[in-house]
C-alpha positions in Angstrom: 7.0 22.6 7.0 4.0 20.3 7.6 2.3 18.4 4.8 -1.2 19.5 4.3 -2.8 16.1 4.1 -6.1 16.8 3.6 -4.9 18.6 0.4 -3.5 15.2 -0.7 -6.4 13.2 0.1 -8.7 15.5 -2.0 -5.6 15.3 -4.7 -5.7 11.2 -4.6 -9.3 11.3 -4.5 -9.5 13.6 -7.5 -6.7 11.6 -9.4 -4.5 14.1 -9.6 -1.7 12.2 -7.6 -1.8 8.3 -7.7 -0.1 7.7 -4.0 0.3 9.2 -0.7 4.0 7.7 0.8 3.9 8.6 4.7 6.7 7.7 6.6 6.9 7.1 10.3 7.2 10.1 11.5 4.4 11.8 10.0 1.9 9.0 10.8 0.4 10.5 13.7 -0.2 13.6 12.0 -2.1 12.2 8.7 -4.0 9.9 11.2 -5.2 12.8 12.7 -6.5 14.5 9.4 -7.3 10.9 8.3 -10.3 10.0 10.7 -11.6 13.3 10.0 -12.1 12.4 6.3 -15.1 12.1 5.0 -13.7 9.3 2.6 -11.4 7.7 4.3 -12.8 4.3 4.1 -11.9 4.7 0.3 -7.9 5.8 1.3 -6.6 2.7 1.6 -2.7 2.0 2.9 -0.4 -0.4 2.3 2.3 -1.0 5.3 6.1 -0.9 4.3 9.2 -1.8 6.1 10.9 0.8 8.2 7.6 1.9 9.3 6.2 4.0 5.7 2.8 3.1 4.7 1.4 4.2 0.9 -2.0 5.0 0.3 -4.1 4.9 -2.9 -7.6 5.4 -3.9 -10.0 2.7 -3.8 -13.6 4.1 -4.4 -14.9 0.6 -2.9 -12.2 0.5 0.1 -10.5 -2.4 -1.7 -7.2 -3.0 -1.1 
């Protein structure tokens, strides 16, 4: 099943999740949904080891 990212954008955006964990092998597929974003500039990502990166809301695209 795929993860509707958009879906959890909107839900970060909204506050009604705090964190968006997305491992390696779904990168390419939230980057795709990503650029499309009207506010992506505000969902902001944090690299991990093994490849995961979390992203959170930042309404000023501040890390």
């Amino acid at each position: 099943m795929t993860r509707d990212f958009k879906q959890e954008m909107d839900d970060l955006r909204h506050g009604k999740i705090d964190e968006i964990k997305v491992g390696h092998d779904e990168f390419m597929d939230f980057q795709k949904v990503w650029v499309n974003y009207d506010q992506r500039k505000e969902i902001v990502g944090t690299a991990r080891r093994n490849g995961t990166v979390i992203y959170h809301y930042a309404e000023n695209g501040n890390v």
